[in-house]
C-alpha positions in Angstrom: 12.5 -31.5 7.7 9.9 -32.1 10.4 8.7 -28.9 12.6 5.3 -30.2 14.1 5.6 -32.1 17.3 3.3 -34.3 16.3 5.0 -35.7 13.1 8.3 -35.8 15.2 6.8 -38.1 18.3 5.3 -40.0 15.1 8.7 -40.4 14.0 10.7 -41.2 17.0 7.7 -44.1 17.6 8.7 -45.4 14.1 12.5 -45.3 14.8 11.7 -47.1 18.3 9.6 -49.1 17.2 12.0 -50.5 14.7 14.9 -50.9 16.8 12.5 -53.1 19.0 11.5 -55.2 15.5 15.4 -55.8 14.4 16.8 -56.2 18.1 14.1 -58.7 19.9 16.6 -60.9 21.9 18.3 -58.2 23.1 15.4 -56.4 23.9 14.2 -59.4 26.4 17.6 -60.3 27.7 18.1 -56.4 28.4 15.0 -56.7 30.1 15.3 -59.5 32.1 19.2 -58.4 33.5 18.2 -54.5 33.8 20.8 -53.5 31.6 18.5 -53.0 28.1 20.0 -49.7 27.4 23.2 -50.4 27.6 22.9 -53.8 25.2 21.1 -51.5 22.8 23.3 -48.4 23.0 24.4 -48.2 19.5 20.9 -48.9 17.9 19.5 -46.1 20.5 22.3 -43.3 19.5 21.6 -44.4 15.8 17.9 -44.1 16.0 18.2 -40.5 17.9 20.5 -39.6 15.7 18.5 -40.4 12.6 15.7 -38.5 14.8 17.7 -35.2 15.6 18.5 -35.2 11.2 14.7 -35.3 10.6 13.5 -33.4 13.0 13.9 -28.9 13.0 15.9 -27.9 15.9 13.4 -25.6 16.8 11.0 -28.0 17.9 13.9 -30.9 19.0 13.6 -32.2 22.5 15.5 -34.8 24.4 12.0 -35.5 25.8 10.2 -36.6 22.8 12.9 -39.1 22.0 13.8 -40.9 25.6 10.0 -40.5 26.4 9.2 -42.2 23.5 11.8 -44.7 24.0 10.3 -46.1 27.7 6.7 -45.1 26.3 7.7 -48.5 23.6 10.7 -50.1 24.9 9.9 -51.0 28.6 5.9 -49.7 29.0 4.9 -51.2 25.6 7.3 -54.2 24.9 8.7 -54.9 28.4 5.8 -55.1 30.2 5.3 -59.1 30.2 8.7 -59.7 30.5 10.1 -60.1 34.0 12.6 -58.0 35.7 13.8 -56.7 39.2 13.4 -53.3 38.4 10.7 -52.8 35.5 
């Protein structure tokens, strides 16, 4: 079980960074029609909830997790790829 922050933002930018790997296409089509968390919803509630079993609840927080998830989904991996609203 996980219980420093720093191992557990470490973690959730493994899980995210995997579900970006695995799901390319629908990464960039999600992307490009502004609906990338919806086409990716079942890989996102898998990945948090692979986080949440890692992680203590002590230290748990939405924040790491959905932070981490823009920090590498949209700022990281989304950033050459052309949308209206990212």
């Amino acid at each position: 079980m996980i219980t420093d922050i720093e191992r557990a933002k470490r973690l959730a930018r493994t899980i995210i960074g995997d579900i970006v790997l695995y799901n390319k296409e629908k990464v960039i089509e999600g992307i490009k029609n502004d609906n990338v968390f919806d086409v990716l919803e079942e890989e996102i509630n898998l990945g948090r909830k692979l986080f949440e079993e890692k992680v203590d609840t002590s230290i748990i927080s939405p924040k790491i997790f959905d932070k981490t998830l823009i920090d590498i989904l949209i700022a990281k991996y989304g950033k050459d790829i052309n949308s209206k609203i990212w």
